[in-house]
N, C-alpha and C positions, 0 to 999 in steps of 0.2 A: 579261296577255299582251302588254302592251305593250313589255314591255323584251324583246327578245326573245334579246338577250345580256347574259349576268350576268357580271360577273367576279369569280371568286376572294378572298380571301386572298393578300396579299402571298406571295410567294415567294422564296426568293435564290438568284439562278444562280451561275454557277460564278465570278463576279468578285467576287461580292459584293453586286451591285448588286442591289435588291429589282425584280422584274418581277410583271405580272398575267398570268395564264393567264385566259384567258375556258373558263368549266364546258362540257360539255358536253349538247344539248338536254337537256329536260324531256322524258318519255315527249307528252304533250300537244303542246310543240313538235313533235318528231321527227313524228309522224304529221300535223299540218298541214304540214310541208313534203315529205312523203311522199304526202299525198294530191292538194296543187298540181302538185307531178313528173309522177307519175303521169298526172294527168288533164289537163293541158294538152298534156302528149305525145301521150297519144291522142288527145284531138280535135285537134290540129296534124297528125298524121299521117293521122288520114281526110278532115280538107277539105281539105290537101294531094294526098291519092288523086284526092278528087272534082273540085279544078279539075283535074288534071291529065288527066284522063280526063275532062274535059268541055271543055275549053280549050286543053289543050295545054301550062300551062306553072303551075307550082308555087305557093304561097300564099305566098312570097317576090316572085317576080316581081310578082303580083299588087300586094301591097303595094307594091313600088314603083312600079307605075303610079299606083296610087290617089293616092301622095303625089305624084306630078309633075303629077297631073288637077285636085289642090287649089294647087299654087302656083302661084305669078304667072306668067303668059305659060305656064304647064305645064311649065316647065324648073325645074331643080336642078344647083345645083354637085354633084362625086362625092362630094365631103369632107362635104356638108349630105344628101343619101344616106343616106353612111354612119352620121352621126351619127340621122338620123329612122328606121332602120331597124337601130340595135345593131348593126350587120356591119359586118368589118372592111373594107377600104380594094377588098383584092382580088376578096372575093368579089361587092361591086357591081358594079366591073367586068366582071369573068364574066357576070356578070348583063344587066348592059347591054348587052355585045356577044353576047348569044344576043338578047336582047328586039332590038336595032340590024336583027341579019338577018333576024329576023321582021316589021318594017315597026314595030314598035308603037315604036320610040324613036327617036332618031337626036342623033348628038354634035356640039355648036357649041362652038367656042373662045368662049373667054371676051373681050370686046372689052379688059378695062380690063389682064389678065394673060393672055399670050401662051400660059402653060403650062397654064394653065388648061381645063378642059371642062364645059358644062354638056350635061346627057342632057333633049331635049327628047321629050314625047309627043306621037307624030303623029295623025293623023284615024284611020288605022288599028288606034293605039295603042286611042282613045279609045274605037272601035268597041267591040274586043275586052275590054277592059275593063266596058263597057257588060252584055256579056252575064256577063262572070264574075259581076258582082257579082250575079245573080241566082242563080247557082250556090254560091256563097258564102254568101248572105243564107238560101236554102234550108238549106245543110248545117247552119250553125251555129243555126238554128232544131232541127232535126231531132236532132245531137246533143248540143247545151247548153242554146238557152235553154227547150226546150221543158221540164226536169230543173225549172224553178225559175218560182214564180207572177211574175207584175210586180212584186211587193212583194220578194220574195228579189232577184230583178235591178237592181232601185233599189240595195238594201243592199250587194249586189255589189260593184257599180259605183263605190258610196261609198267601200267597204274596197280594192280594187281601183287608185283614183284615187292615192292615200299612196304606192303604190308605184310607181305609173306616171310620179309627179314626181319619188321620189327620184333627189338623185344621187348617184349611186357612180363616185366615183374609182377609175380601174385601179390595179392595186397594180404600181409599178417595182420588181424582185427586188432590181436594181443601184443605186437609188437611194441614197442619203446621206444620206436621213430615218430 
């Protein structure tokens, strides 16, 4: 299962040139990435329910407090944001400025680049964060890790880590590659 795309037999398109088509899953495939979909939706969508209805603001937000409580001085550029949290440029923003009016963030210019903005966490931030992660740390006991011994969770973790490094390049439609 390691290869987890195989490709083809040569093929010849319509210039002549030979191209690879990559096969389609393996029944085995298809249902590991059917069972991931699945199950990460759901439990994304009920601890998403529970901080919201315990805290007031979604397992996105959360996340980004948590990554601003672990950097230096508690600040983050938008653009390092977006990169530690997969989302795109706009949706931080949104983000920021609901967490900005609720006290938990607030925006500093950047000294060295004028256009620049870092989203700092305040004491209020910190607070509230304080108590999510207890609401967090609950749910995902209650509906993941409780599903699997310390030994399953180890192995998890291990298989889990592979793809938490990969990187994957966006594909440009318009590019000239």
């Amino acid at each position: 299962m390691a290869d987890m795309v195989r490709v083809s037999n040569n093929l010849e398109s319509r210039d002549g040139n030979d191209t690879r088509q990559p096969e389609n899953l393996t029944p085995g495939e298809e249902l590991v990435w059917q069972r991931l979909t699945l199950g990460t939706r759901k439990l994304f969508s009920q601890v998403d329910r529970e901080l919201v209805s315990a805290v007031g603001y979604s397992l996105f937000h959360h996340l980004i407090l948590k990554h601003l409580s672990e950097a230096p001085e508690r600040s983050m550029r938008m653009n390092e944001l977006s990169e530690v949290t997969s989302a795109i440029p706009s949706s931080i923003s949104h983000a920021i400025s609901r967490l900005e009016q609720d006290g938990f963030v607030e925006r500093v210019h950047c000294s060295q680049d004028r256009r620049g903005w870092f989203a700092r966490l305040t004491e209020t931030g910190e607070d509230r964060l304080a108590q999510s992660e207890g609401v967090l740390s609950a749910s995902l006991r209650k509906h993941f890790l409780e599903l699997y011994s310390s030994e399953e969770v180890a192995s998890l973790s291990e298989l889990l880590a592979r793809l938490a490094v990969k990187k994957i390049q966006p594909s440009c439609p318009n590019s000239m590659d």
